[in-house]
BAVO-656027 format. One line per field, with one value per atom (N, C-alpha, C, O): residue in three letters; atom name; x, y, z. Coordinates in steps of 0.2 Angstrom, whole numbers, always signed. Example, Ala and Ser with C-alpha at 12.3 -4.5 7.8 and 13.67 -1.06 7.14 Angstrom:
BAVO-656027
code = c(ALA | ALA | ALA | ALA | SER | SER | SER | SER)
site = c(N | CA | C | O | N | CA | C | O)
xx = c(+66 | +62 | +66 | +71 | +64 | +68 | +64 | +67)
yy = c(-28 | -22 | -16 | -17 | -11 | -5 | +0 | +6)
zz = c(+39 | +39 | +39 | +42 | +35 | +36 | +39 | +40)
end
This chain:
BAVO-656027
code = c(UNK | UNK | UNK | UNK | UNK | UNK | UNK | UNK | UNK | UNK | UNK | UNK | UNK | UNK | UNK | UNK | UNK | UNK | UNK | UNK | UNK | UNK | UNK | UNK | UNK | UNK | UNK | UNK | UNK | UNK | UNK | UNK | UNK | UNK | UNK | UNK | UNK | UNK | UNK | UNK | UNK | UNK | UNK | UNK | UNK | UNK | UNK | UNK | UNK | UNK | UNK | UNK | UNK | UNK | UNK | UNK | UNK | UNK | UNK | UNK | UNK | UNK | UNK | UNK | UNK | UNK | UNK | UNK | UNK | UNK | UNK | UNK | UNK | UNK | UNK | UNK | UNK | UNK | UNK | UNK | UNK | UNK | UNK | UNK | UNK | UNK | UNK | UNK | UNK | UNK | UNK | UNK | UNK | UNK | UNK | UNK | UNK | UNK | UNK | UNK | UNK | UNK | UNK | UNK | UNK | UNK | UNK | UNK | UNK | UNK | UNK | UNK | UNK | UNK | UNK | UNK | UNK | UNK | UNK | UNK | UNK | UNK | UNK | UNK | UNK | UNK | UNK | UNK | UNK | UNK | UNK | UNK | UNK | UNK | UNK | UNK | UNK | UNK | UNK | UNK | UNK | UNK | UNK | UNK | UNK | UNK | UNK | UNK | UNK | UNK | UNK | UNK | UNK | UNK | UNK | UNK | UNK | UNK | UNK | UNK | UNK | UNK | UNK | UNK | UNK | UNK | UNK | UNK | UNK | UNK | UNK | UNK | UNK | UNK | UNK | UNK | UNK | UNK | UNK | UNK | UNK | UNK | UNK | UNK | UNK | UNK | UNK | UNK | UNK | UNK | UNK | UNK | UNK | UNK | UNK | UNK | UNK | UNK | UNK | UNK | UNK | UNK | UNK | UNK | UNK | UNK | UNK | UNK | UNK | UNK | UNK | UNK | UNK | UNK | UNK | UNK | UNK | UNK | UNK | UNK | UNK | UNK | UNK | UNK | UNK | UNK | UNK | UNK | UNK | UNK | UNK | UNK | UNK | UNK | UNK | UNK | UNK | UNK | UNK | UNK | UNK | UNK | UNK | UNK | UNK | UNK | UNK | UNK | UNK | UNK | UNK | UNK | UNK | UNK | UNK | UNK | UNK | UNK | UNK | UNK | UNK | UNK | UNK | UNK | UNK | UNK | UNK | UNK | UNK | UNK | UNK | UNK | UNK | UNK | UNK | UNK | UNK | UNK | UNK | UNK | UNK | UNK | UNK | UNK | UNK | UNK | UNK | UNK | UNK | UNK | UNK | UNK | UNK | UNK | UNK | UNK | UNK | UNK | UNK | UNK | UNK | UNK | UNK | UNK | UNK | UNK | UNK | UNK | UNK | UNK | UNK | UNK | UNK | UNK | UNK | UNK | UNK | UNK | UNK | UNK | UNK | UNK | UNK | UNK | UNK | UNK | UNK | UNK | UNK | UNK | UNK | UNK | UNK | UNK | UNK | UNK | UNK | UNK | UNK | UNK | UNK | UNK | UNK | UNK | UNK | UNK | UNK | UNK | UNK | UNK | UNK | UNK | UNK | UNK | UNK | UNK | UNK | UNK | UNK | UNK | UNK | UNK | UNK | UNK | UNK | UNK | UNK | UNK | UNK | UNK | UNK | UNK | UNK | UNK | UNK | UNK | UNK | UNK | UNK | UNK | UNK | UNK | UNK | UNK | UNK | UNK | UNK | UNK | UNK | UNK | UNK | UNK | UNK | UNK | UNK | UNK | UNK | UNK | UNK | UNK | UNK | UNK | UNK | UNK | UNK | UNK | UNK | UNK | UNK | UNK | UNK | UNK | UNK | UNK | UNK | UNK | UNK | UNK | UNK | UNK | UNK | UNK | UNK | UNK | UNK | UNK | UNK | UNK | UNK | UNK | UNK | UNK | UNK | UNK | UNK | UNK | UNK | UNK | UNK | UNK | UNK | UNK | UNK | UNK)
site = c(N | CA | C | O | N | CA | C | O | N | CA | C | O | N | CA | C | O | N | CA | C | O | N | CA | C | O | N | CA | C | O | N | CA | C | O | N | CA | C | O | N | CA | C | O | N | CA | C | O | N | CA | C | O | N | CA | C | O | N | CA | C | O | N | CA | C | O | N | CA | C | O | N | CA | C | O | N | CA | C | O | N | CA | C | O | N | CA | C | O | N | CA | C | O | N | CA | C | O | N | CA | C | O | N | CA | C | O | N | CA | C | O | N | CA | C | O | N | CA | C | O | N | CA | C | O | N | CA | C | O | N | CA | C | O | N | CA | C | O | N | CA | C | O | N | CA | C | O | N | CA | C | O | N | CA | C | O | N | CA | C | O | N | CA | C | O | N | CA | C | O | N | CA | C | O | N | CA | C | O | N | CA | C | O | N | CA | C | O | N | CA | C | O | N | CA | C | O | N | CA | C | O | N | CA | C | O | N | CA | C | O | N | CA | C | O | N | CA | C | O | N | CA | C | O | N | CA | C | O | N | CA | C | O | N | CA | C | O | N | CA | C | O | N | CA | C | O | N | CA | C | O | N | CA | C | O | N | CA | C | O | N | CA | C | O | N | CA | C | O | N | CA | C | O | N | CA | C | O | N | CA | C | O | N | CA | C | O | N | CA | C | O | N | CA | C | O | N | CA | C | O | N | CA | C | O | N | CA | C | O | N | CA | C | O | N | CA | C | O | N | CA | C | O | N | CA | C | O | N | CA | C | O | N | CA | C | O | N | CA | C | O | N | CA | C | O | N | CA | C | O | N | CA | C | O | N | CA | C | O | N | CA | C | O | N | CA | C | O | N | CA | C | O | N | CA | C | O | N | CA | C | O | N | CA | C | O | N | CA | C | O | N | CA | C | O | N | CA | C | O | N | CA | C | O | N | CA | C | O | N | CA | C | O | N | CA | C | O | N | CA | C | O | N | CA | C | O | N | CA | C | O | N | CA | C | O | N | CA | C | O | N | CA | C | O | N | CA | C | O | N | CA | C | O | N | CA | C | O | N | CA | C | O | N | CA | C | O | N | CA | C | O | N | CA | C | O | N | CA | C | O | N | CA | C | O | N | CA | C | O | N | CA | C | O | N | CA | C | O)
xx = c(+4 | +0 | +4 | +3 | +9 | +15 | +18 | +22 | +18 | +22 | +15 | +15 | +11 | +4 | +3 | +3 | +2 | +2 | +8 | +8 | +14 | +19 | +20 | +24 | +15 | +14 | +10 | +12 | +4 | -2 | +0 | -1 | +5 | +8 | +13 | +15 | +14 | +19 | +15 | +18 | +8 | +4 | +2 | +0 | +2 | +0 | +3 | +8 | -1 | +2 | +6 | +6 | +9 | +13 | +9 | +11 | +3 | -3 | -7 | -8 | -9 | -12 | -7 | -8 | -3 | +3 | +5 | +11 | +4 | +4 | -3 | -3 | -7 | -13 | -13 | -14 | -11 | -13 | -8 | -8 | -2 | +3 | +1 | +3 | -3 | -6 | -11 | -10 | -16 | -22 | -19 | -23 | -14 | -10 | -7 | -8 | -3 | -1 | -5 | -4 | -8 | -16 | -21 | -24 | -21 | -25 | -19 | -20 | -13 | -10 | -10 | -10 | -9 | -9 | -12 | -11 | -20 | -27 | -32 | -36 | -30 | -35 | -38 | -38 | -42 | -49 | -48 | -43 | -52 | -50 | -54 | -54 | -57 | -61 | -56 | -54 | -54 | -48 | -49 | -51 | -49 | -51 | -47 | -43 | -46 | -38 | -41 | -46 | -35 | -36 | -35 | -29 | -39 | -39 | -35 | -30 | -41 | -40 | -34 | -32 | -31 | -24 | -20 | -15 | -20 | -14 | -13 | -8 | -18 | -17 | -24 | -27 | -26 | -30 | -31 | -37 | -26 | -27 | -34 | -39 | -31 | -35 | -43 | -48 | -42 | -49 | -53 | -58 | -51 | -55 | -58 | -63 | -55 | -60 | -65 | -69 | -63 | -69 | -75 | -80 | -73 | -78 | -82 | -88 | -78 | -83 | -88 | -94 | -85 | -88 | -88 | -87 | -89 | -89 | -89 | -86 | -91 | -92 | -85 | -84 | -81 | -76 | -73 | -74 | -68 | -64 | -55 | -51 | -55 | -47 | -42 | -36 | -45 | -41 | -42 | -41 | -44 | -46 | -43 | -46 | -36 | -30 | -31 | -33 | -31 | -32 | -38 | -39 | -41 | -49 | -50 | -54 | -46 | -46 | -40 | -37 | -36 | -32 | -33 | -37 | -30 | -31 | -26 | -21 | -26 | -21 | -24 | -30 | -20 | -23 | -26 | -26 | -32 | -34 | -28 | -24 | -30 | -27 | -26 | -22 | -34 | -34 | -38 | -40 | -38 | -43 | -40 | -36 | -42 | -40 | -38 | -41 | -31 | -29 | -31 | -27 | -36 | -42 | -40 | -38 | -39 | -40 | -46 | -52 | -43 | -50 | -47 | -41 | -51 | -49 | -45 | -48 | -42 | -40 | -43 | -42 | -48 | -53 | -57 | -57 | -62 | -71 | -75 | -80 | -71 | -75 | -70 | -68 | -69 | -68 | -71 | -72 | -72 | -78 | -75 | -70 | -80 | -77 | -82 | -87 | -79 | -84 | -82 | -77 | -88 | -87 | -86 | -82 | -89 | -89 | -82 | -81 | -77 | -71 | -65 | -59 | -68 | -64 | -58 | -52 | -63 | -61 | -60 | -65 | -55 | -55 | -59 | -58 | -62 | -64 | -63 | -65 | -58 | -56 | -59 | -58 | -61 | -60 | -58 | -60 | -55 | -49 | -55 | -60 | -52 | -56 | -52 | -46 | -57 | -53 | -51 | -47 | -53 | -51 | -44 | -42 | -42 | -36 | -28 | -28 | -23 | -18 | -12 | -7 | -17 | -11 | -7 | -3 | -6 | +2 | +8 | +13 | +5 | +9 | +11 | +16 | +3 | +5 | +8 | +11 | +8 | +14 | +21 | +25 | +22 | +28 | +30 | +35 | +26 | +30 | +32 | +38 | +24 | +24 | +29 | +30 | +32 | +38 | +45 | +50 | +43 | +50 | +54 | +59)
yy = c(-6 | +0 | +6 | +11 | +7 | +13 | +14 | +19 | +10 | +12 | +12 | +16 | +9 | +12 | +22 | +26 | +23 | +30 | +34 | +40 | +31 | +37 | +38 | +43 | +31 | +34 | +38 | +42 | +38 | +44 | +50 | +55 | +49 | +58 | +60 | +66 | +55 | +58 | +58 | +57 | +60 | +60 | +69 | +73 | +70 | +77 | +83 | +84 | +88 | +93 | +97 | +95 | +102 | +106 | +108 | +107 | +112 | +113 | +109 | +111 | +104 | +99 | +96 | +95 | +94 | +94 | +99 | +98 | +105 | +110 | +111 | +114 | +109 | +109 | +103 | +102 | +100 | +91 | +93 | +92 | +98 | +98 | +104 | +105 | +107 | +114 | +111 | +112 | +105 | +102 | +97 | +96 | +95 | +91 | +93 | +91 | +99 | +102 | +107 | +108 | +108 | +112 | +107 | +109 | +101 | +96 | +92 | +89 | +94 | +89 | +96 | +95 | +103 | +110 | +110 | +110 | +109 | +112 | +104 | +103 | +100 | +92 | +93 | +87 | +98 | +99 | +94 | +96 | +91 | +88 | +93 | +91 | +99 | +102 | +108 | +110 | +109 | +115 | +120 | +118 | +127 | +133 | +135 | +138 | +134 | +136 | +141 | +140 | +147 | +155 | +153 | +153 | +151 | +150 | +156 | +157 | +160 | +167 | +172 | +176 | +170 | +173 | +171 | +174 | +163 | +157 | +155 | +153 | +156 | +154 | +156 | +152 | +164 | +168 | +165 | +167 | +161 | +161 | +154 | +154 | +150 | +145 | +146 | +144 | +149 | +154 | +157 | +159 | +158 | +162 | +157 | +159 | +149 | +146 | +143 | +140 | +143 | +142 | +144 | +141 | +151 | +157 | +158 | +162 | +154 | +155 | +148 | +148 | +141 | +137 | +132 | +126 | +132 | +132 | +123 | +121 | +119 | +112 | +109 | +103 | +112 | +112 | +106 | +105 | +101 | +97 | +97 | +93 | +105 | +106 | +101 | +100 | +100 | +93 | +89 | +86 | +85 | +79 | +73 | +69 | +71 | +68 | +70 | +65 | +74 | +76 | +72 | +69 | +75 | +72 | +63 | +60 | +60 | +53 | +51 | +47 | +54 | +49 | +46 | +48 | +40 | +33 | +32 | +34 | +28 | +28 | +21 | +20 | +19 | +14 | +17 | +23 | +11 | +15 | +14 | +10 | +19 | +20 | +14 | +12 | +14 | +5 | +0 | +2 | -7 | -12 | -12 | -8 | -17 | -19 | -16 | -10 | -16 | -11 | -10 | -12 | -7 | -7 | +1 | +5 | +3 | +8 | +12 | +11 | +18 | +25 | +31 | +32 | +33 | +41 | +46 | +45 | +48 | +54 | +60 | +61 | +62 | +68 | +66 | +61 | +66 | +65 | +69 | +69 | +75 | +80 | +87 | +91 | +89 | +94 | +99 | +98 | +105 | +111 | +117 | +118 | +122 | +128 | +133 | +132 | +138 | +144 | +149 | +152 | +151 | +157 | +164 | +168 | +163 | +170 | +169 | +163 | +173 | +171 | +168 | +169 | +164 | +160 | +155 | +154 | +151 | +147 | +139 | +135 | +136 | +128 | +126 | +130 | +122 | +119 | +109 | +105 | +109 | +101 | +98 | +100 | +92 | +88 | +81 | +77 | +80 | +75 | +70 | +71 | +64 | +57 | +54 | +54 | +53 | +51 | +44 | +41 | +41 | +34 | +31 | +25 | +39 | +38 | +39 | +43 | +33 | +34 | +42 | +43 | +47 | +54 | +54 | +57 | +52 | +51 | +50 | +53 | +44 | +40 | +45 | +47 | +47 | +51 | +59 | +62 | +60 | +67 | +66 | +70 | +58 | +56 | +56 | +58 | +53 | +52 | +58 | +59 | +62 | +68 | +75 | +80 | +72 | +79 | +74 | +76 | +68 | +67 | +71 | +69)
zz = c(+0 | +0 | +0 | -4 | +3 | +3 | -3 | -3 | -7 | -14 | -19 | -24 | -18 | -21 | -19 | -23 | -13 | -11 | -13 | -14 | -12 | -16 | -23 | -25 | -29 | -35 | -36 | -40 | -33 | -32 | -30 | -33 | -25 | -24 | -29 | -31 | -32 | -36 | -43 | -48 | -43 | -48 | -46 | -51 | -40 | -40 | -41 | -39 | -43 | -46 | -39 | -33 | -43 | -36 | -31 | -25 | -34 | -31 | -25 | -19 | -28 | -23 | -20 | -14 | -21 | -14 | -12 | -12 | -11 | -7 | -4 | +2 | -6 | -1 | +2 | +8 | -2 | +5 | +10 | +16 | +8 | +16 | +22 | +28 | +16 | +19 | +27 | +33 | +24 | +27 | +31 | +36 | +31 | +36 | +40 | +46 | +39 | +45 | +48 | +54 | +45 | +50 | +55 | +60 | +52 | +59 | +63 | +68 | +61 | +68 | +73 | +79 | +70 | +74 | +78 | +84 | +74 | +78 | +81 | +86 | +77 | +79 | +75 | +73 | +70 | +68 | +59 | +55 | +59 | +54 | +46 | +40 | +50 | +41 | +43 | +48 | +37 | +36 | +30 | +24 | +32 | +25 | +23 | +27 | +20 | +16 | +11 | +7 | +13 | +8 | +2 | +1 | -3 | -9 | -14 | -18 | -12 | -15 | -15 | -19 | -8 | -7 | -9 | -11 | -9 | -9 | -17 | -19 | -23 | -28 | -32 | -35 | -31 | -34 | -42 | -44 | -49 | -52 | -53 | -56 | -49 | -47 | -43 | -45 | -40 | -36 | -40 | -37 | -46 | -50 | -56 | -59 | -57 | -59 | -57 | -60 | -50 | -46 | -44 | -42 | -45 | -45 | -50 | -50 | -57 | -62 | -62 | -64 | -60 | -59 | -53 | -55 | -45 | -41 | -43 | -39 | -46 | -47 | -51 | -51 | -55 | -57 | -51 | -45 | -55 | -53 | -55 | -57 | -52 | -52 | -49 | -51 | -43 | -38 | -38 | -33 | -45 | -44 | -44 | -41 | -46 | -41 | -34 | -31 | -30 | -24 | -19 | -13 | -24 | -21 | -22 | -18 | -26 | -26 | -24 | -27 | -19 | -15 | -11 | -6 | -10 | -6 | -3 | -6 | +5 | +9 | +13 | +13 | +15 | +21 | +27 | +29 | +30 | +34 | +41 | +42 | +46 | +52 | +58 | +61 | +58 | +64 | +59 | +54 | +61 | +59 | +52 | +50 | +49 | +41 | +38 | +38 | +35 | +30 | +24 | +19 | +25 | +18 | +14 | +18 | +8 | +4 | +7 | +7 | +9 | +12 | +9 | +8 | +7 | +2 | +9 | +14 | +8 | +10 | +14 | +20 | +9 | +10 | +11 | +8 | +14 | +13 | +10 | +7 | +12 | +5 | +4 | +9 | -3 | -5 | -7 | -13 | -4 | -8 | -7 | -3 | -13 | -13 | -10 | -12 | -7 | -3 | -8 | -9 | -12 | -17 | -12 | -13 | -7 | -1 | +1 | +0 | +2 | +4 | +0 | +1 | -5 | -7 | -6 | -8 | +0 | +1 | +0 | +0 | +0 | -1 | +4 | +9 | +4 | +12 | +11 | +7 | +16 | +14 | +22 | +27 | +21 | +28 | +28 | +24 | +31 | +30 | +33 | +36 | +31 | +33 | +41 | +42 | +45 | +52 | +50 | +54 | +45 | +46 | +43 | +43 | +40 | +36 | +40 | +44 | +38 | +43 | +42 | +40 | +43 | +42 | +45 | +42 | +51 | +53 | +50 | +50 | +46 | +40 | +34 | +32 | +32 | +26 | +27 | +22 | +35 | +33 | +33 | +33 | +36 | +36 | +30 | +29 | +26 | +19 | +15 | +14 | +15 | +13 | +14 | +11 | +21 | +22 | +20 | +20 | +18 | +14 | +10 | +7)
end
């Protein structure tokens, strides 16, 4: 499963691995597993396709990454459980999945 997940990151753009590390180190900071990330400030070009279409699938490597889960079977669990955008603000709004091992994945991730 860990070399299945470092071909997937290594499938994502600069972007979305700057967000998945953005979302990562913002829940081990805070616990909270939904995180807003300033779309608008952080990558305004990208915020502005979202504003023209809020259903747009810019992250979508992002939004279908799988990792093992955390406790109990090591079954394939997506990542995210959901990603959306706040036209107000412009904001990412991502929430991570509690069932996924992020320990692990930011272990890899700040490799």
């Amino acid at each position: 499963m860990d070399s299945d997940l470092k071909k997937q990151l290594s499938t994502l753009s600069m972007y979305e691995r700057a967000i998945l590390m953005f979302c990562l180190r913002a829940y081990f900071k805070s616990g909270n597993y939904q995180n807003e990330l300033p779309l608008g400030e952080m990558l305004p070009d990208v915020a502005a396709i979202f504003d023209v279409n809020p259903t747009v699938t810019v992250f979508a490597k992002l939004e279908a990454l799988q990792m093992s889960a955390a406790n109990g079977p090591k079954l394939a669990v997506k990542v995210f459980d959901s990603m959306t955008y706040e036209k107000t603000g412009q904001q990412l709004v991502t929430v991570l999945n509690k069932q996924a091992d992020l320990k692990a994945l930011l272990e890899i991730v700040e490799k």
